[in-house]
Structure formats: C-alpha cells, structure tokens
N, C-alpha and C positions, 0 to 999 in steps of 0.2 A: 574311810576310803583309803586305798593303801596307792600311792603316788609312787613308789616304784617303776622301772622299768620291768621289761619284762623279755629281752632280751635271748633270745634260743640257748644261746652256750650256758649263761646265770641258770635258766629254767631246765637244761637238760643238761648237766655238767658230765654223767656220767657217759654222754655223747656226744664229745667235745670230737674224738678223731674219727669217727663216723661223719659227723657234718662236714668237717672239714674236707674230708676226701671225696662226699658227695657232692659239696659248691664245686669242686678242681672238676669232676666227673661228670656231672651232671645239668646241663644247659637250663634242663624245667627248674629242678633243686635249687639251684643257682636264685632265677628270677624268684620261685616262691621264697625263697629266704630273704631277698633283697625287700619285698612287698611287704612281707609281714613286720620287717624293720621299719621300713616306712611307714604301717599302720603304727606299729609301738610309737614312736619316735612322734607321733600324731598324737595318738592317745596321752602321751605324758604331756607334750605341751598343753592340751586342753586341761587336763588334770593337775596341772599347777599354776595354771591362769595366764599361762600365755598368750594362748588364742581364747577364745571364747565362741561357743557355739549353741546350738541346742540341746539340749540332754539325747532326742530323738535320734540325731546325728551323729554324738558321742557313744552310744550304745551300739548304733549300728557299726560304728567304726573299729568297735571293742566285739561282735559279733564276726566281724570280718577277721578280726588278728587271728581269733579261737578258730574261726574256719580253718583260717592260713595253719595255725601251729599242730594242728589235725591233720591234715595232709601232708607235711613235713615230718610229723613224728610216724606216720604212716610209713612212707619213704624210710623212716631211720630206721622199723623197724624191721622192713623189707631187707634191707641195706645187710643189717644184722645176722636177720635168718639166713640168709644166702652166702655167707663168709664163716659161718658158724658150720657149716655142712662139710 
C-alpha cells in the first residue's frame, strides 16, 4: 500500500500553471481543489494510522478524491484546449 500523498500539482506537474491560474479564475476550481485536498489529506492520515476507521469508509473516501481528481483534471484539460486555440 503506497502511503503517499497524492497532492494535484506532485500528481499533474506538468499542470502546475494551468492549476494555478484556474484556483485565481475559477470559484468552482477553486472549492474542488480545496475538497480533494481535504479528501487526500484524509486519506493519508488514515493510511498512516492516524485516524482509524473502517476499510468501507476509507475506500469510499479514496472513491471521492478519484472523483474530485477527474473533474479537475477535466477542467485542466478544458482549460488547455481553449488557450491552445
């Protein structure tokens, strides 16, 4: 099991000034990135024994980050096509 963070900018480096511009732009961008921090930031404490919870709950919560980072990299790659034109 890999205890890592999972962080947007580590996980999409090569969309570091894309993010950036979209959290300053972007009010929704903004909150999903904020959430999916939060879910990570969740995730790793339970994965190094911080907290402790159910497997059921931890999965779910690791279901939700993948959602979040799906929608955001959605956004980035929107972001992308449309500055690339």
């Amino acid at each position: 099991m890999s205890l890592e963070k999972h962080d947007l900018i580590h996980e999409l480096p090569e969309y570091k000034e894309a993010i950036h511009l979209l959290k300053t732009n972007s009010a929704h961008f903004a909150k999903l990135f904020d959430e999916y921090h939060e879910l990570d930031h969740e995730v790793h404490r339970i994965e190094t024994g911080a907290e402790n919870t159910s497997d059921d709950y931890l999965e779910t919560l690791k279901k939700k980050r993948l959602n979040h980072k799906d929608q955001l990299f959605a956004m980035i790659r929107e972001y992308e096509a449309s500055t690339a034109s």
